[in-house]
C-alpha positions in Angstrom: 100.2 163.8 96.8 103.7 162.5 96.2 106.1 164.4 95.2 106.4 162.7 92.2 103.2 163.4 91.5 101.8 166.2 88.8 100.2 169.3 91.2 97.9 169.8 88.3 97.1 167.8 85.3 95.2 168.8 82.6 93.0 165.8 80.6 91.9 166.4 77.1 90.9 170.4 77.3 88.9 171.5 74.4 87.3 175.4 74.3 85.7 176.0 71.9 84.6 180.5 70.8 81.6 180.2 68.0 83.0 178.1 65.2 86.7 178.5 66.6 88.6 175.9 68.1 90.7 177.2 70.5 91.6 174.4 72.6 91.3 170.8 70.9 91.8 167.6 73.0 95.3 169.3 75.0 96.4 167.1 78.0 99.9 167.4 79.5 100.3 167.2 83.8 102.8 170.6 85.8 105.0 168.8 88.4 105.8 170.7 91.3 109.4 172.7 91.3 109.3 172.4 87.9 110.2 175.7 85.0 107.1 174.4 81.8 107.5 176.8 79.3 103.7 176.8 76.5 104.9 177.6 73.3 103.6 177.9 69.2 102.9 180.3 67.2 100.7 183.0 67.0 96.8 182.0 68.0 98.2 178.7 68.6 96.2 178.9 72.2 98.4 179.6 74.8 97.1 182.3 76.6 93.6 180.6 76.1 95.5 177.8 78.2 96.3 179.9 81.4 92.9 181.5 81.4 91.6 177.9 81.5 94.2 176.9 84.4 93.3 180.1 86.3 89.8 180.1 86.1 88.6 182.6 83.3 87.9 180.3 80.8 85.9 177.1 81.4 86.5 174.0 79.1 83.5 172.8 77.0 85.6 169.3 77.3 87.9 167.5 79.9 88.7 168.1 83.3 91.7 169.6 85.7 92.8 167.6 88.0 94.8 169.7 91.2 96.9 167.9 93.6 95.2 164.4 92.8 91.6 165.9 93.0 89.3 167.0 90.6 89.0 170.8 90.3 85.4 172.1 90.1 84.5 175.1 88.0 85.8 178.2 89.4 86.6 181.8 89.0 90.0 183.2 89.3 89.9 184.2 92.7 89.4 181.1 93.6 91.9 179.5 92.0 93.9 182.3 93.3 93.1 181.5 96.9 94.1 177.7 95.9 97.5 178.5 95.5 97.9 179.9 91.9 98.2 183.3 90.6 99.7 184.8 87.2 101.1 187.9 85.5 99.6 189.3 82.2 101.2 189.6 78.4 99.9 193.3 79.1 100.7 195.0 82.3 98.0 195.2 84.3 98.7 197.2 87.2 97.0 200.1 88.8 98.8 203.4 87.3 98.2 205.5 89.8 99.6 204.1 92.5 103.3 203.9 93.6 105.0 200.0 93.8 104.4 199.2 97.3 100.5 199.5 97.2 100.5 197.8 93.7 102.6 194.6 95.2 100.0 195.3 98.7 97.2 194.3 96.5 98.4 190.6 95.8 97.9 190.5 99.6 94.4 190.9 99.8 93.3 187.4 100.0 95.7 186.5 102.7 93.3 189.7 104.7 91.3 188.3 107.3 89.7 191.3 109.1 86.5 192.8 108.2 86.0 195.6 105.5 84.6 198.0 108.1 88.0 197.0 110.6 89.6 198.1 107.3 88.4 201.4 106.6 88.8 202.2 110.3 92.2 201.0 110.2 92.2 200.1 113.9 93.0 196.8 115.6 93.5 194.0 114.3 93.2 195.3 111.0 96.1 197.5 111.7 97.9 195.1 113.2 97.5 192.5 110.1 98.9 195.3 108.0 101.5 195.7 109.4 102.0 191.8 109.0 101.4 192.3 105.3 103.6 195.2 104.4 106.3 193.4 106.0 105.9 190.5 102.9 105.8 193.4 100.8 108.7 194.7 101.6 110.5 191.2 101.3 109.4 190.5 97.9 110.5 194.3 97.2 114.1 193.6 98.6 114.0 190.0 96.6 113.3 192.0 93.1 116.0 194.8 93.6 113.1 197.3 93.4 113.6 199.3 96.7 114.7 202.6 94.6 111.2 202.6 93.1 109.1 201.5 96.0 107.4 204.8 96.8 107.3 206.0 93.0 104.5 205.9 91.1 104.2 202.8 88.9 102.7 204.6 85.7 106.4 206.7 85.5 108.6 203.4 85.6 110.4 202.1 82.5 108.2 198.9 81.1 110.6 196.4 82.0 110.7 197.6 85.8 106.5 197.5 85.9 107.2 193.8 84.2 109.0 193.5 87.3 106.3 195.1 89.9 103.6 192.8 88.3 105.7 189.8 89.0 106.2 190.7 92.7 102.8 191.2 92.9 102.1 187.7 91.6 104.5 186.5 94.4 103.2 188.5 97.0 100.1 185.7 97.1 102.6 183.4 97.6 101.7 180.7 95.0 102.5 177.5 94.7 102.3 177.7 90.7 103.0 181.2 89.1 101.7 181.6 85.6 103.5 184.1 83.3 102.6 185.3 80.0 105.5 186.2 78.2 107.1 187.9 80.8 110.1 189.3 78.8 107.9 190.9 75.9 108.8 194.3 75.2 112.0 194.1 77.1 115.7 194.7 75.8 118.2 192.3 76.6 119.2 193.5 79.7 115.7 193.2 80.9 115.6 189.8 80.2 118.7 189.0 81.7 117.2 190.3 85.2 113.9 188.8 84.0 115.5 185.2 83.8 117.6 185.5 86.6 114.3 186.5 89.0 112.5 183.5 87.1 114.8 180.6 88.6 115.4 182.6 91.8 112.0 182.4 92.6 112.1 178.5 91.7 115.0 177.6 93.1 114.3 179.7 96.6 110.7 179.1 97.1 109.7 176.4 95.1 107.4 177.4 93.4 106.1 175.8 89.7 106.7 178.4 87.0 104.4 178.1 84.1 105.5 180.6 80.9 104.6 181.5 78.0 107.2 182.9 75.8 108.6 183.1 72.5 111.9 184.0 73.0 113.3 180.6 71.9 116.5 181.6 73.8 114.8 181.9 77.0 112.8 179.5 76.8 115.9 176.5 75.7 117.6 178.2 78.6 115.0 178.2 81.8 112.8 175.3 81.4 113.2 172.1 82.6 110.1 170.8 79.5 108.0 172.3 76.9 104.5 172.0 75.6 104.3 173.2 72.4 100.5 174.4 70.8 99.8 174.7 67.2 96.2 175.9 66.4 94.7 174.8 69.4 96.6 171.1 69.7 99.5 169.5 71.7 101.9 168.6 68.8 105.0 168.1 71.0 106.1 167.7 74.2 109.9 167.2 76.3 113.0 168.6 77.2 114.0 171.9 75.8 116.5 169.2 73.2 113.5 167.2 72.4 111.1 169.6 71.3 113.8 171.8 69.4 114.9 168.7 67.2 110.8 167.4 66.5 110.2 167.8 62.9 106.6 169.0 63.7 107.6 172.3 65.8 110.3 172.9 63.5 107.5 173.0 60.4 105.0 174.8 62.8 107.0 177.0 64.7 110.7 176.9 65.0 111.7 176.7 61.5 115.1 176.9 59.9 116.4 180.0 61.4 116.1 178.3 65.1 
């Protein structure tokens, strides 16, 4: 694959829930080192579009091409071992346990001793832990969490866990990160730090960001194009300039006040 080349191109997706068309005939292509932000109204489709790129959902119609070859049908973890991992519009971490172990557990595919090595915690398996709680403690230094590493996540401020899910995500070491709306819920400050993590983890390690977001300020500020949904179809796509002057987003979306 060139590096001109998309790392993932999606060709006519169309999903389809009972009599609702979620997804109708969408095809755009994610280059690599490149900010996409998915935007369009409410029920428009994007989330529906991530769970199809990471394996939840399964198109009724079309096909995903990844890095030039066709992508069979697979589950997320698959597509997590492939490179590709995401954060959720809800926090979803585990509660009960303090920031280290949460990010620890976007490790666990990189794990290559057995289970029973594991729960003896002996060996190589201590060994490799070792390995892996060293990444940890990288992406924890990279975030500007280290003050919060041993607490428990459940007690943190919301825009702080936003944080711990994204590190996390990066902990897997994708080459595409998928957010859903990452700065929902979060004052202004948040976002600010939110932003500033987004393109620091593009500019420093490359990887292809994927958002969803409808902070329209954000999203003109951060991404390099846009895709923009409207009731389960593409209805524009371009640079931040392009999409925010097309008469169609304006009617569907943006409106006057944008």
């Amino acid at each position: 694959m060139n590096v001109s080349d998309p790392i993932l191109e999606l060709e006519n997706i169309s999903l389809s829930f009972g009599a609702v068309h979620a997804l109708a005939d969408v095809s755009f292509s994610i280059y690599p080192g490149e900010v996409l932000a998915i935007i369009g109204p409410n029920g428009a489709g994007k989330t529906t579009m991530l769970n199809v790129i990471n394996g939840v959902y399964h198109p009724s119609e079309g096909k995903i091409n990844y890095k030039g070859q066709a992508r069979a049908r697979m589950r997320p973890h698959q597509t997590a071992v492939q490179g590709i991992a995401r954060t959720f519009q809800n926090v979803a971490l585990f509660k009960g346990m303090n920031t280290v172990d949460n990010i620890m557990t976007g490790r666990n595919l990189k794990m290559n001793t057995n289970i029973l090595l594991q729960a003896l915690y002996w060996g190589p398996a201590q060994r490799e832990e070792a390995v892996h709680r060293e990444a940890v403690e990288k992406v924890i230094d990279f975030l500007e969490i280290e003050a919060v590493r041993k607490t428990v996540v459940g007690r943190l401020p919301f825009g702080l866990q936003k944080r711990v899910e994204l590190g996390r995500a990066l902990a897997a070491e994708p080459e595409i990160l998928l957010l859903d709306e990452p700065m929902a819920g979060m004052n202004l400050e948040e976002k600010e730090d939110m932003c500033r993590f987004v393109l620091d983890v593009n500019e420093e390690f490359g990887t292809t960001i994927v958002l969803i977001e409808h902070d329209m300020s954000v999203v003109m500020d951060i991404s390099d194009r846009v895709v923009v949904l409207d009731y389960g179809r593409k209805i524009s796509e371009g640079t931040p300039d392009e999409v925010r002057g097309d008469q169609r987003v304006i009617d569907a979306y943006l409106g006057v006040a944008h």
